[in-house]
N, CA, C and O of each residue as an XYZ file, in Angstrom:
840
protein
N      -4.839      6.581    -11.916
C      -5.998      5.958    -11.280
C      -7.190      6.904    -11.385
O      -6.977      8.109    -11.245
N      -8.556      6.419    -11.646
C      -9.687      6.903    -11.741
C     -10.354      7.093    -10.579
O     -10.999      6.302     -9.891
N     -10.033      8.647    -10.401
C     -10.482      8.802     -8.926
C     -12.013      9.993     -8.729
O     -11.678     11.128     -8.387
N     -13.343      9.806     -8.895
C     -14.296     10.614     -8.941
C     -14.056     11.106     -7.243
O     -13.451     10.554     -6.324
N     -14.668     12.127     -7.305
C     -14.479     13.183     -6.247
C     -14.805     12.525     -4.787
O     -14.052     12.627     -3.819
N     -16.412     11.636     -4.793
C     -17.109     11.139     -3.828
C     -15.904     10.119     -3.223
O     -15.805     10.077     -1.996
N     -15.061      9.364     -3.967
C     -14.128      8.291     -3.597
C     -12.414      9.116     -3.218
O     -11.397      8.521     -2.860
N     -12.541     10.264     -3.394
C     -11.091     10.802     -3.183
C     -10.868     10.648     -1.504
O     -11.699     10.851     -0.619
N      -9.292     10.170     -1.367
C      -9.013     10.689     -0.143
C      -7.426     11.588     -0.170
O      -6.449     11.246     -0.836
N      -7.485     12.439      0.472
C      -6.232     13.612     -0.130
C      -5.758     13.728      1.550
O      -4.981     14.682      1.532
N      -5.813     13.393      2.516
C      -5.114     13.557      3.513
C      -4.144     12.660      3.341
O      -4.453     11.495      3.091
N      -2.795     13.051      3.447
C      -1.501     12.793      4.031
C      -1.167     11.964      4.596
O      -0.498     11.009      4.199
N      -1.669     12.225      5.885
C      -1.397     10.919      7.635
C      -2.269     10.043      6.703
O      -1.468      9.397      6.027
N      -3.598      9.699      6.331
C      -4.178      8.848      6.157
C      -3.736      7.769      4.631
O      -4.015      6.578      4.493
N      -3.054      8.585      3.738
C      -2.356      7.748      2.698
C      -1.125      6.709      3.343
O      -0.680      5.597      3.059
N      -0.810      7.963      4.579
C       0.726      6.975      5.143
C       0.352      5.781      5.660
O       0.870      4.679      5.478
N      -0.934      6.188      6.565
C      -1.437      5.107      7.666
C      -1.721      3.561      6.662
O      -1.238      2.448      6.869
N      -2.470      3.904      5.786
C      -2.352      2.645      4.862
C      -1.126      1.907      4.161
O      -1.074      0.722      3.831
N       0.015      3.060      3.988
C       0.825      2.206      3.517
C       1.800      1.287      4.814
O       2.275      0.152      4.787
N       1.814      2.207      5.733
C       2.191      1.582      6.913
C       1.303      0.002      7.862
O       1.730     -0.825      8.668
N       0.149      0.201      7.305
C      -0.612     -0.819      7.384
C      -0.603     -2.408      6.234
O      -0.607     -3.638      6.288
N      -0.592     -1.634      5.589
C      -0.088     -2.397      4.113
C       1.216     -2.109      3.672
O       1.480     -1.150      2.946
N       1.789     -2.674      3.966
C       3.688     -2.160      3.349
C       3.738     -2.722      2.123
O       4.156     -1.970      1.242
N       3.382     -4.021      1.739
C       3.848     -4.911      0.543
C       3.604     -4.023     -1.177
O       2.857     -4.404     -2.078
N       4.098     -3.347     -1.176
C       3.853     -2.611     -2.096
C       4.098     -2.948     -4.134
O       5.150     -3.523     -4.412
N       3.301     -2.637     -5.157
C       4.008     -3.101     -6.185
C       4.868     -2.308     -6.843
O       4.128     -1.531     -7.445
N       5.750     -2.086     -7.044
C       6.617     -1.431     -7.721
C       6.537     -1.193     -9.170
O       7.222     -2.092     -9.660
N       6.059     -0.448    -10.135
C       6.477     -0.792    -11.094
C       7.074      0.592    -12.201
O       6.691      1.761    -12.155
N       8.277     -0.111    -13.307
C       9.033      0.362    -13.666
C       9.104      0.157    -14.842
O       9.181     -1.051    -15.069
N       9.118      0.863    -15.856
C       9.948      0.839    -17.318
C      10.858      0.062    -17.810
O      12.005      0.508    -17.835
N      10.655     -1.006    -18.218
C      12.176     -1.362    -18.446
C      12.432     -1.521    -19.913
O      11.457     -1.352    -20.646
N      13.620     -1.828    -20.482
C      13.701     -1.740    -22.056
C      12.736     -2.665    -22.683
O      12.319     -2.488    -23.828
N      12.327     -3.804    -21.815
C      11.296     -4.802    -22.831
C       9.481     -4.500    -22.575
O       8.512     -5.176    -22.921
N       9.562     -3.345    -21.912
C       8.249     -3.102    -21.407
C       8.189     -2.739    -19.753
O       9.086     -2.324    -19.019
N       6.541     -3.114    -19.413
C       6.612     -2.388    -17.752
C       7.363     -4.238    -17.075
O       7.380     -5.359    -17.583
N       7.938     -3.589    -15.557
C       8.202     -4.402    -15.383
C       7.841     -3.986    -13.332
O       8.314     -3.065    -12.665
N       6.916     -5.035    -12.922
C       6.450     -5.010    -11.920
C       7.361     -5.897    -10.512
O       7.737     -7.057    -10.675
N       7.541     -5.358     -9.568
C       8.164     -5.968     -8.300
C       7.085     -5.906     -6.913
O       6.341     -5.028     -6.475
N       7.319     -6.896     -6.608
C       6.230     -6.834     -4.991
C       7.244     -7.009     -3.910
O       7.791     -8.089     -3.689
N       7.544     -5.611     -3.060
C       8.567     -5.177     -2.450
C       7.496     -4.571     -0.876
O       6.390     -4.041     -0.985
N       8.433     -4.931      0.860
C       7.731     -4.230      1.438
C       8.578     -2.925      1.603
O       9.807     -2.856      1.574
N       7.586     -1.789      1.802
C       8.525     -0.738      1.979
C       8.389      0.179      3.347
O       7.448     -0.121      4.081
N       9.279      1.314      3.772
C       9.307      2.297      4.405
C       8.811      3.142      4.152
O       9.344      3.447      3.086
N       7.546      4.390      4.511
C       7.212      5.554      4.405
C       7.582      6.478      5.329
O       6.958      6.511      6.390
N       8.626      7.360      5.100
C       9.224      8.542      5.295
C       8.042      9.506      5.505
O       7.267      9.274      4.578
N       7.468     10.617      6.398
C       7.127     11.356      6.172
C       7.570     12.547      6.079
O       7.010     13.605      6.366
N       9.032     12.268      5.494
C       9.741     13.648      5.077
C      10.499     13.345      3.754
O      10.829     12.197      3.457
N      10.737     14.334      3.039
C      10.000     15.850      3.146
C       8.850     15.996      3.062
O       8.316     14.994      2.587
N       8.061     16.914      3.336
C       6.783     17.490      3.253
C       6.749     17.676      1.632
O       7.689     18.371      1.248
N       5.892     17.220      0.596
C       4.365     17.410      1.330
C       4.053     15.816      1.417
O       3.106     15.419      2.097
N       4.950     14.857      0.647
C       4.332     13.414      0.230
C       5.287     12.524      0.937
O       5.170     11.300      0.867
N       6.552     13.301      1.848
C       7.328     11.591      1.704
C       8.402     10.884      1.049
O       8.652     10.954     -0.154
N       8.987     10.240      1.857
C       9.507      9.343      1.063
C       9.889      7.990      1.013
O      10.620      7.664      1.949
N       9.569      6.946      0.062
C       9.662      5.408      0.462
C      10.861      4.862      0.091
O      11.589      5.539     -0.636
N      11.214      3.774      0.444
C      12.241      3.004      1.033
C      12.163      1.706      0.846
O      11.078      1.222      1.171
N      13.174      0.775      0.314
C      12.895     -0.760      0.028
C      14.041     -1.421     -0.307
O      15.019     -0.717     -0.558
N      14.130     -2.372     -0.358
C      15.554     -3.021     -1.352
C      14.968     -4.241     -2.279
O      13.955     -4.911     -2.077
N      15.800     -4.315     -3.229
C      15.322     -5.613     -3.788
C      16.875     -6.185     -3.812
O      17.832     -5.499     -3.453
N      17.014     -8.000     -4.449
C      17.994     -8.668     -4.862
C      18.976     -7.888     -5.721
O      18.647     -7.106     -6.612
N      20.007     -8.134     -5.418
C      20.848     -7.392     -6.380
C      20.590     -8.090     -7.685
O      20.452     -7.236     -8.561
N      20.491     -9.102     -8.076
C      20.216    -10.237     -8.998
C      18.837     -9.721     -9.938
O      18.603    -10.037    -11.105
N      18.090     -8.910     -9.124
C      16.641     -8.261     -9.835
C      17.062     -7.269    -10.706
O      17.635     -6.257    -10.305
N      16.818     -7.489    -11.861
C      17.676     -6.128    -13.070
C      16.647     -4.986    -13.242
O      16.598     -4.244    -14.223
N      15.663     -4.926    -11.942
C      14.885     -3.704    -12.103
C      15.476     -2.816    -11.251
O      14.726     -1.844    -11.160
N      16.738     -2.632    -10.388
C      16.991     -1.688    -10.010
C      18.058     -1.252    -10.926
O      18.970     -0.586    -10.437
N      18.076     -1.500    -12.052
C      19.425     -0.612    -12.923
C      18.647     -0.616    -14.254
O      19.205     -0.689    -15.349
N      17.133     -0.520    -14.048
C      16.877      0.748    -15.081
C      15.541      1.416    -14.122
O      14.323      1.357    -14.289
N      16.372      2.046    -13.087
C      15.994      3.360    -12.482
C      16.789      4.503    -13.064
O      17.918      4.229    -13.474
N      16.251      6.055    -13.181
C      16.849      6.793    -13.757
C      16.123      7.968    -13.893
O      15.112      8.018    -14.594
N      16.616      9.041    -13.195
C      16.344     10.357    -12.433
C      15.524     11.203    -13.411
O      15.235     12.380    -13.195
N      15.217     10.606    -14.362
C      14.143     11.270    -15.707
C      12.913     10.080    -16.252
O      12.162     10.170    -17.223
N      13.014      9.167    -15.420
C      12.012      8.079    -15.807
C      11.263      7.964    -14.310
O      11.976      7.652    -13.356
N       9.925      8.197    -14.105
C       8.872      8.079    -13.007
C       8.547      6.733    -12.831
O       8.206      6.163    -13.867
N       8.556      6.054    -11.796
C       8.105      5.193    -11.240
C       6.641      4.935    -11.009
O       5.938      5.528    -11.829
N       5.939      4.171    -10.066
C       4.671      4.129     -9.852
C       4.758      2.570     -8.493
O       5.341      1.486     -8.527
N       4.012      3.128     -7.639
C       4.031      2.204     -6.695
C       2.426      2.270     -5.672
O       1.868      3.287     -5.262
N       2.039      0.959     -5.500
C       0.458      0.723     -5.605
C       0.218      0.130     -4.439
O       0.395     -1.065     -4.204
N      -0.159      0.892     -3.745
C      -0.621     -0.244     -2.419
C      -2.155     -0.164     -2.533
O      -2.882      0.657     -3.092
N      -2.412     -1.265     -1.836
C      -3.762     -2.017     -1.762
C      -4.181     -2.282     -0.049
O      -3.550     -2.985      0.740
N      -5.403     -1.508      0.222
C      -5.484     -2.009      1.313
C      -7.080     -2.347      1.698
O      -7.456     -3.075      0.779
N      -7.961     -2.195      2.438
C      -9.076     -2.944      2.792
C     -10.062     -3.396      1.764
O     -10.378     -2.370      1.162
N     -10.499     -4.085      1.422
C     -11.278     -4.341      0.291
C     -11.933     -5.684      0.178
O     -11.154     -6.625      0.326
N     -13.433     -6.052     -0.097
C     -14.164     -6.894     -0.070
C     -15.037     -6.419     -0.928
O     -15.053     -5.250     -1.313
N     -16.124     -7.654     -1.413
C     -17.095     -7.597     -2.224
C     -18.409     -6.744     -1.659
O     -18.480     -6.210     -0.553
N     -19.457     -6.752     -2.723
C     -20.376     -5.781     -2.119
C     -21.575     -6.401     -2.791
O     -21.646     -6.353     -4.019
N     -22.594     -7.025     -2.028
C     -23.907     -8.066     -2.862
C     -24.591     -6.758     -2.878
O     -24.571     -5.976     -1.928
N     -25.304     -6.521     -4.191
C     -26.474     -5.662     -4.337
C     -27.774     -5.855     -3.557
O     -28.759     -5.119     -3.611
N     -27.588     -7.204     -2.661
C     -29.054     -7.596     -1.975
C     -28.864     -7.016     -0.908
O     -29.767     -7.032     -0.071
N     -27.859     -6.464     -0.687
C     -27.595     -5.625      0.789
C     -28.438     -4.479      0.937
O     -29.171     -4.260      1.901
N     -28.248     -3.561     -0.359
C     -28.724     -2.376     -0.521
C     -30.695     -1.957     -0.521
O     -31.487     -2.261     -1.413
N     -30.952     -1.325      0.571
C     -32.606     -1.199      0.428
C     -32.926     -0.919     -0.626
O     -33.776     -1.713     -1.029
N     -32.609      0.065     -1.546
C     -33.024      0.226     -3.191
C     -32.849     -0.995     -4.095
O     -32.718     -0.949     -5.318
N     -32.862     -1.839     -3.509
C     -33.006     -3.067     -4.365
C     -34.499     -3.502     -4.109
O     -35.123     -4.253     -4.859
N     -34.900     -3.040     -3.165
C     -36.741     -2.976     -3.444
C     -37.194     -2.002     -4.414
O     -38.376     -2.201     -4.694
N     -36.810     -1.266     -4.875
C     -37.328     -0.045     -5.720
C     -36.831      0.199     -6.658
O     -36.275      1.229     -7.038
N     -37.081     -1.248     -7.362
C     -37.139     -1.451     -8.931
C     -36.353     -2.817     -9.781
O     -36.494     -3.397    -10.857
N     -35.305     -2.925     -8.366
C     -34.608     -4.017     -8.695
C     -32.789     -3.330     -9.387
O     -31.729     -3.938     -9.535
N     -33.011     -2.449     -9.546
C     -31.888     -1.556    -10.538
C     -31.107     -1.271     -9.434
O     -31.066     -0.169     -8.887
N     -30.351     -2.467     -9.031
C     -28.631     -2.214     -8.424
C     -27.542     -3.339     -9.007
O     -27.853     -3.722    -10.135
N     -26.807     -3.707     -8.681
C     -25.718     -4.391     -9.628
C     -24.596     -4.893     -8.263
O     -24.574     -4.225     -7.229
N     -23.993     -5.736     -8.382
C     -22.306     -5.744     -7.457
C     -21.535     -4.638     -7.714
O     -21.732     -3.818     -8.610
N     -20.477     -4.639     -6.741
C     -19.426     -3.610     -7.223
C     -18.549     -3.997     -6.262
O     -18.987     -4.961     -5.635
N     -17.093     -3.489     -5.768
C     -16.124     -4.110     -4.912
C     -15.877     -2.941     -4.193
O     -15.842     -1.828     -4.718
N     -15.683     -3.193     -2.844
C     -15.506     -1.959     -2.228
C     -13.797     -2.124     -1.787
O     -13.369     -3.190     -1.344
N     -12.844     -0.806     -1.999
C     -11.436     -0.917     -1.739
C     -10.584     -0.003     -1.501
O     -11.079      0.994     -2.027
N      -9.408      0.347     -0.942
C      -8.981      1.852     -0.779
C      -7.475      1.236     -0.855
O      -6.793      0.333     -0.370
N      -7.415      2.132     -1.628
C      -5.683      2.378     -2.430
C      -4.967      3.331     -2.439
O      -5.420      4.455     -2.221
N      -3.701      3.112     -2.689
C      -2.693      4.567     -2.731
C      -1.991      4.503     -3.629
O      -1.644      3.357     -3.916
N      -1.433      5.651     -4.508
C      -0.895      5.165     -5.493
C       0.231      6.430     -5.268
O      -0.116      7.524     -4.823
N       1.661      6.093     -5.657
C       2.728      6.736     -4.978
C       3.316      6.923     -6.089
O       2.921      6.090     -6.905
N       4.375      7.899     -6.678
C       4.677      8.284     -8.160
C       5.878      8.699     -7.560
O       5.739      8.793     -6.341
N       7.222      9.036     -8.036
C       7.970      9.599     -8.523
C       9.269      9.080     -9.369
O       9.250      8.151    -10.177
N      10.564      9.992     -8.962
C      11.762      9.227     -9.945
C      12.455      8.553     -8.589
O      12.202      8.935     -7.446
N      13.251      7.626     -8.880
C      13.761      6.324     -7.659
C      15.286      6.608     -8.208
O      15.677      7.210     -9.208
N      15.902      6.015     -7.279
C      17.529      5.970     -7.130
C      17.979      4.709     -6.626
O      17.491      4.198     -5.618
N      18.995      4.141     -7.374
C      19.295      2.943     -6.669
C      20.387      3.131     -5.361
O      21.171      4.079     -5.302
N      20.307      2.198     -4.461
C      21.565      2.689     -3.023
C      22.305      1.844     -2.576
O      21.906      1.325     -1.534
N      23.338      1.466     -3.008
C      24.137      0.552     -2.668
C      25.348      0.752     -1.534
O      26.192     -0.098     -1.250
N      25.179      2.567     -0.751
C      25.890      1.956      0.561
C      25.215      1.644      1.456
O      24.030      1.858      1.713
N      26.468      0.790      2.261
C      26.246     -0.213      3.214
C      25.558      0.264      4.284
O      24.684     -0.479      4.730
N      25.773      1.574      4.937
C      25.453      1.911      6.224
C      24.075      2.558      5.882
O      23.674      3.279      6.795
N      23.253      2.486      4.807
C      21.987      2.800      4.444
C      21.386      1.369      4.307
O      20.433      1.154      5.057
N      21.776      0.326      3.467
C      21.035     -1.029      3.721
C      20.853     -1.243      4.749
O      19.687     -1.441      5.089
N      21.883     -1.303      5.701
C      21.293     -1.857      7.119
C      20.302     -0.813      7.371
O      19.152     -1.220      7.207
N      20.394      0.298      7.689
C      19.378      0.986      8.512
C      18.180      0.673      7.919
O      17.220      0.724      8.688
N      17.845      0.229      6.286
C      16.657      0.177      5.533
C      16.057     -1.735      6.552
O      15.168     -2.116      7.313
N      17.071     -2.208      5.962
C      16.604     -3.193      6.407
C      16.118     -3.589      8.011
O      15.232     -4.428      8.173
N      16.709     -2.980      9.062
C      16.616     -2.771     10.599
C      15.596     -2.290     10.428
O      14.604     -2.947     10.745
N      15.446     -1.081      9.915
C      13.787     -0.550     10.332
C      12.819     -1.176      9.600
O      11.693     -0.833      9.962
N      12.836     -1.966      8.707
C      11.774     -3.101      8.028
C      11.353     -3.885      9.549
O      10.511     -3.912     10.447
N      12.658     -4.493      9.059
C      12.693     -5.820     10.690
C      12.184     -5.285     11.934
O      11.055     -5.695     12.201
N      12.772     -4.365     12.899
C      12.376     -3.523     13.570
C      10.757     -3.243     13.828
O      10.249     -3.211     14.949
N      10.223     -3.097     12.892
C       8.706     -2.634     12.671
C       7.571     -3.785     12.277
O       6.381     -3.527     12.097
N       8.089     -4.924     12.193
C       7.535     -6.002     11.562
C       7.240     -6.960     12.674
O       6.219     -7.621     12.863
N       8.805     -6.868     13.658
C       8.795     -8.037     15.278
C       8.314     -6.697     16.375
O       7.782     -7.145     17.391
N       8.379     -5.628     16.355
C       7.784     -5.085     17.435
C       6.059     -5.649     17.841
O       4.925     -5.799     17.388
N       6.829     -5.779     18.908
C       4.959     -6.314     19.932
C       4.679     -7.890     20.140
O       3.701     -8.344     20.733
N       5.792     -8.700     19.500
C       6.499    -10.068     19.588
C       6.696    -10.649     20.845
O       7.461     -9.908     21.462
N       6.444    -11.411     21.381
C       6.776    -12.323     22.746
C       8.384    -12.398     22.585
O       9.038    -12.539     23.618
N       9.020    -12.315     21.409
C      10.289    -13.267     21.780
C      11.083    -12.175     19.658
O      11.282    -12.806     18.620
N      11.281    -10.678     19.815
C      11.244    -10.295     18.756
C      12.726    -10.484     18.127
O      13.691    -10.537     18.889
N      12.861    -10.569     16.967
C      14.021    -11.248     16.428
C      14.698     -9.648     15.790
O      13.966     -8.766     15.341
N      16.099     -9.545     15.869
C      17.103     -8.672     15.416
C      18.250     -8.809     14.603
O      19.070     -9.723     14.682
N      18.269     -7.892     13.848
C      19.405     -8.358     12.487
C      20.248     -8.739     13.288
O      20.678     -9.873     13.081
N      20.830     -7.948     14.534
C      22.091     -8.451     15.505
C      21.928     -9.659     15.686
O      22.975    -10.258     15.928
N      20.453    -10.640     15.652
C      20.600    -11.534     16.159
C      21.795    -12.437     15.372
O      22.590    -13.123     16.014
N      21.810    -12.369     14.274
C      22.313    -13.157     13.276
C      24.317    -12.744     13.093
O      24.839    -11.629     13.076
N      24.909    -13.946     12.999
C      26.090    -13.688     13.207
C      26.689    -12.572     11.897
O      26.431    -12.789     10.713
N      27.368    -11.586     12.286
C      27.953    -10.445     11.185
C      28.310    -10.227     10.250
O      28.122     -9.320      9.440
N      29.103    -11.416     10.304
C      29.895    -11.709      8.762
C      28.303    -12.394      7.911
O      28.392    -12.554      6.693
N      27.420    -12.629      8.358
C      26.433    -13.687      7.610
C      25.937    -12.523      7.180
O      26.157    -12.188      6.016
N      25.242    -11.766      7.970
C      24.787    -10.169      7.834
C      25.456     -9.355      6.399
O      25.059     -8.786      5.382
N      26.459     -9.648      6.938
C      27.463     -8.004      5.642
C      27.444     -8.709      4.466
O      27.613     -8.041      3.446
N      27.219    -10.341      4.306
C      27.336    -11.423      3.382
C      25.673    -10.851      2.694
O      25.551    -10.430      1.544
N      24.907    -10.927      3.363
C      23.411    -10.886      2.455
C      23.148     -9.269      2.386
O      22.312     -8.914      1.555
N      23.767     -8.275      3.161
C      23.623     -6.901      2.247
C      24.306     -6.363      1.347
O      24.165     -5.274      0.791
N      25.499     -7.632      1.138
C      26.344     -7.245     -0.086
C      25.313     -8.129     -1.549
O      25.366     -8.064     -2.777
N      24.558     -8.804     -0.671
C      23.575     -9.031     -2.370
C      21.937     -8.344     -2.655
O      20.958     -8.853     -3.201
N      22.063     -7.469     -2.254
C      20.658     -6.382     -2.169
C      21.233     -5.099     -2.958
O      22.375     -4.904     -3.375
N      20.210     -4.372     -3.026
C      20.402     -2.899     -3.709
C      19.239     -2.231     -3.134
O      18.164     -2.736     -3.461
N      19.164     -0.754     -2.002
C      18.236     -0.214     -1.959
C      17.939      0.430     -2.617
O      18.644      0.756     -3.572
N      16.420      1.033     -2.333
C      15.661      2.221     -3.432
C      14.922      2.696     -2.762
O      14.190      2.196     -1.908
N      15.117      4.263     -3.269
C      14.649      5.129     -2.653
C      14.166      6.564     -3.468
O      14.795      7.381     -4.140
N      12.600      6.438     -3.028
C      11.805      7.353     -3.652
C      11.026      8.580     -3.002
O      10.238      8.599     -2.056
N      11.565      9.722     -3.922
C      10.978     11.264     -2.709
C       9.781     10.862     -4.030
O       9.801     10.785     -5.258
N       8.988     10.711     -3.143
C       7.165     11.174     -3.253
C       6.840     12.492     -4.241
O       7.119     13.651     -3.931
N       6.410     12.219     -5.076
C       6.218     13.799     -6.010
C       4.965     13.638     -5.690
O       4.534     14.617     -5.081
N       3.740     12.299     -5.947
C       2.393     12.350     -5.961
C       1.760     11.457     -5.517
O       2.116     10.301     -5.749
N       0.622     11.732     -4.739
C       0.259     10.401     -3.743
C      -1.045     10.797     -4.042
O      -1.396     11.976     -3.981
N      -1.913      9.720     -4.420
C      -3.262      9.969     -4.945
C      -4.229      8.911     -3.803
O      -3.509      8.055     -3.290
N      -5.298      8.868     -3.475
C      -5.819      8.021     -2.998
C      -7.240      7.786     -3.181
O      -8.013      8.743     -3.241
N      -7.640      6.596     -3.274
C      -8.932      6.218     -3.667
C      -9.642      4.907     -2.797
O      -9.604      3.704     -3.055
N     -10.398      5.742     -1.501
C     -11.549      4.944     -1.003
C     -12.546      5.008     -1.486
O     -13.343      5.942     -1.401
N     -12.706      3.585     -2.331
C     -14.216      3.160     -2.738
C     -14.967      2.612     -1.625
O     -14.867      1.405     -1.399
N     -15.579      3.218     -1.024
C     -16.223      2.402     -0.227
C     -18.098      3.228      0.188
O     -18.334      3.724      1.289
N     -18.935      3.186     -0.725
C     -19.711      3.312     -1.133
C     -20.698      4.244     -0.639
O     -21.830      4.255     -0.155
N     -19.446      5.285     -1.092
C     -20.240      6.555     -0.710
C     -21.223      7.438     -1.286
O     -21.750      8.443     -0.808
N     -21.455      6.545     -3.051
C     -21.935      7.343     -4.028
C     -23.290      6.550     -3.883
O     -24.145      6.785     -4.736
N     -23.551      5.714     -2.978
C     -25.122      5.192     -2.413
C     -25.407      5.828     -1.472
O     -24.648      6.299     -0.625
N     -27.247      5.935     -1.590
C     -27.771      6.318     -0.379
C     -27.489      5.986      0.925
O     -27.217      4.818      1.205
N     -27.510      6.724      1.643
C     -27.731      6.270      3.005
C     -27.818      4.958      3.906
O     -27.060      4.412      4.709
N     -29.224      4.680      3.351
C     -30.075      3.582      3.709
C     -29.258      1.987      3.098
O     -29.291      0.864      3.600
N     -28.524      2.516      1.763
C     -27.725      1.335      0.812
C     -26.741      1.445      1.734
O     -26.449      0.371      2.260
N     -26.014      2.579      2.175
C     -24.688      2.078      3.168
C     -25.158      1.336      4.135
O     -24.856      0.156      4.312
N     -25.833      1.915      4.731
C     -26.460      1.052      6.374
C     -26.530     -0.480      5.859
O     -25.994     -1.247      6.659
N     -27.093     -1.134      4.655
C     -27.028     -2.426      4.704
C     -25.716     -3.134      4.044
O     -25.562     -4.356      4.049
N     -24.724     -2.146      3.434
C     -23.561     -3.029      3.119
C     -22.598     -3.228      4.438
O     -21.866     -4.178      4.713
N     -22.876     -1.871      5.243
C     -21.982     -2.489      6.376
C     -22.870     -4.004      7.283
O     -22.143     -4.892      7.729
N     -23.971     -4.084      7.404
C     -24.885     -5.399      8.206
C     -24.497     -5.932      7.400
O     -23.506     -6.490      7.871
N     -24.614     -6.302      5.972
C     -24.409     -7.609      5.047
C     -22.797     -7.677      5.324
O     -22.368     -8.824      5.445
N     -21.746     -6.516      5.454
C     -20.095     -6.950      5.498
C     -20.093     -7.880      7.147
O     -19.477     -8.883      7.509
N     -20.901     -7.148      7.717
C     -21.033     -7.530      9.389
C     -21.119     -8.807      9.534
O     -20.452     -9.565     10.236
N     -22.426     -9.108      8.464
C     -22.654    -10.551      8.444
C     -22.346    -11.856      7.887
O     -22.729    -13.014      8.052
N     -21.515    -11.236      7.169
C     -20.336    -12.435      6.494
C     -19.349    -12.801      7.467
O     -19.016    -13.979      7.595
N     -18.791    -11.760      8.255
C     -17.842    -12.291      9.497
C     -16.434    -12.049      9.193
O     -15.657    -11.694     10.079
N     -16.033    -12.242      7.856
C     -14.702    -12.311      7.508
C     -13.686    -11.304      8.443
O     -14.194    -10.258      8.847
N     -12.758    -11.492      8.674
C     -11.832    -10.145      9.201
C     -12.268     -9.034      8.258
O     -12.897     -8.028      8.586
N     -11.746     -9.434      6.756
C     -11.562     -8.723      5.318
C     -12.791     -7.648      5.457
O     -12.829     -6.430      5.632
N     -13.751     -8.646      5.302
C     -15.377     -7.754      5.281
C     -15.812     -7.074      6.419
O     -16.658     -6.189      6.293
N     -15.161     -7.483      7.970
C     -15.250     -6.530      9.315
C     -14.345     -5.089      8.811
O     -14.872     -3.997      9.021
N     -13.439     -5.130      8.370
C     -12.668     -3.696      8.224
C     -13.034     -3.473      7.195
O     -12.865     -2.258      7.094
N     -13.449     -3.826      6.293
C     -14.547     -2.564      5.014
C     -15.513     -2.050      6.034
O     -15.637     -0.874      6.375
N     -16.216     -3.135      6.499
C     -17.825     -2.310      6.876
C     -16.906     -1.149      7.843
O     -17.183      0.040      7.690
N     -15.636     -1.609      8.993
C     -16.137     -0.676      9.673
C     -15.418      1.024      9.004
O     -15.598      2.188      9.364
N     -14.630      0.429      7.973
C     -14.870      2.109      7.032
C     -16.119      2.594      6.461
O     -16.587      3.677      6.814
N     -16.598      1.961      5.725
C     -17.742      2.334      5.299
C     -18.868      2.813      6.676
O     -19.897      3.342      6.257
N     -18.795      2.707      7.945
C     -19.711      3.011      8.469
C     -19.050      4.672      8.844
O     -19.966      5.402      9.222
N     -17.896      5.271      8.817
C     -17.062      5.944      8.897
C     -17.751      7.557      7.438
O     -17.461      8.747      7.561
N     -18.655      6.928      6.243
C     -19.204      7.956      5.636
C     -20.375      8.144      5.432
O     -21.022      8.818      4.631
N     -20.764      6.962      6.867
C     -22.739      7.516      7.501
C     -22.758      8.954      7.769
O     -23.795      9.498      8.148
């Protein structure tokens, strides 16, 4: 990923916080006919130090977990706040007319080699703490226990987890810091004033590198 300096973000907690915010992650992998992409939610480990480590399962039936392999790197992409950006926002669009669109967005991009995990007493815990973290704060939150056992041991005998120690975690908030001042101040009022949820949490990052 093309990351210029003004858009880098290199803190740690704050790569996690997004993926923990955004779990749905893309997976993607090598496979003999080319790349081959999965949209998986996952777990972020913040151990070991320094990056982590993520957590997921796919179908056993998905033939991308058996060409994982402890000399072939992975790549996994989360996506998180991001909306458009009108150039009529920006005050230097009086002074000359010379601004353009651009998209404002902040990403993480997660690298290493993956392992496939097929015991049992690791699926459940992968899958519990998915579930676990997904119904917490629920009026009425639902539990793998809820579901009768034998049905349970029946659908983690058709999964395969995966699990990746973090070698490199890169991150890239675009969110328009390489404009003046005066150009931020009006993309957050113009995000303000669209209303969207989407465009409320850009602006209120972007007001974050006034």
């Amino acid at each position: 990923m093309y990351v210029p300096r003004h858009f880098a973000e290199t803190r740690v907690d704050v790569l996690h916080d997004l993926i923990r915010r955004f779990p749905l992650g893309t997976l993607v992998v090598a496979g003999p006919d080319g790349l081959e992409a999965s949209h998986i939610p996952f777990e972020i480990d913040a151990q070991p130090e320094p990056f982590g480590t993520l957590r997921c399962h796919v179908a056993r039936a998905n033939p991308l977990w058996q060409h994982l392999a402890a000399d072939r790197p992975v790549l996994v992409v989360f996506q998180g706040e991001q909306g458009y950006v009108s150039p009529s926002w920006y005050a230097s669009k009086q002074e000359g007319g010379k601004v353009v669109p651009t998209w404002n967005y902040a990403a993480v991009h997660a690298s290493g080699t993956a392992q496939a995990v097929q015991d049992a007493a690791w699926l459940r815990r992968i899958v519990e703490d998915l579930t676990n973290r997904h119904e917490h704060g629920r009026a009425d939150p639902w539990h793998v226990s809820d579901a009768p056992a034998e049905y349970v041991e029946k659908l983690l005998g058709a999964i395969v987890g995966i699990e990746i120690p973090v070698s490199q975690l890169i991150g890239k908030w675009k969110m328009s810091q390489n404009r003046p001042v005066a150009d931020r101040q009006g993309v957050v009022t113009g995000l303000e004033r669209d209303g969207t949820p989407a465009s409320v949490d850009v602006a209120t990052i972007v007001k974050t590198t006034l």
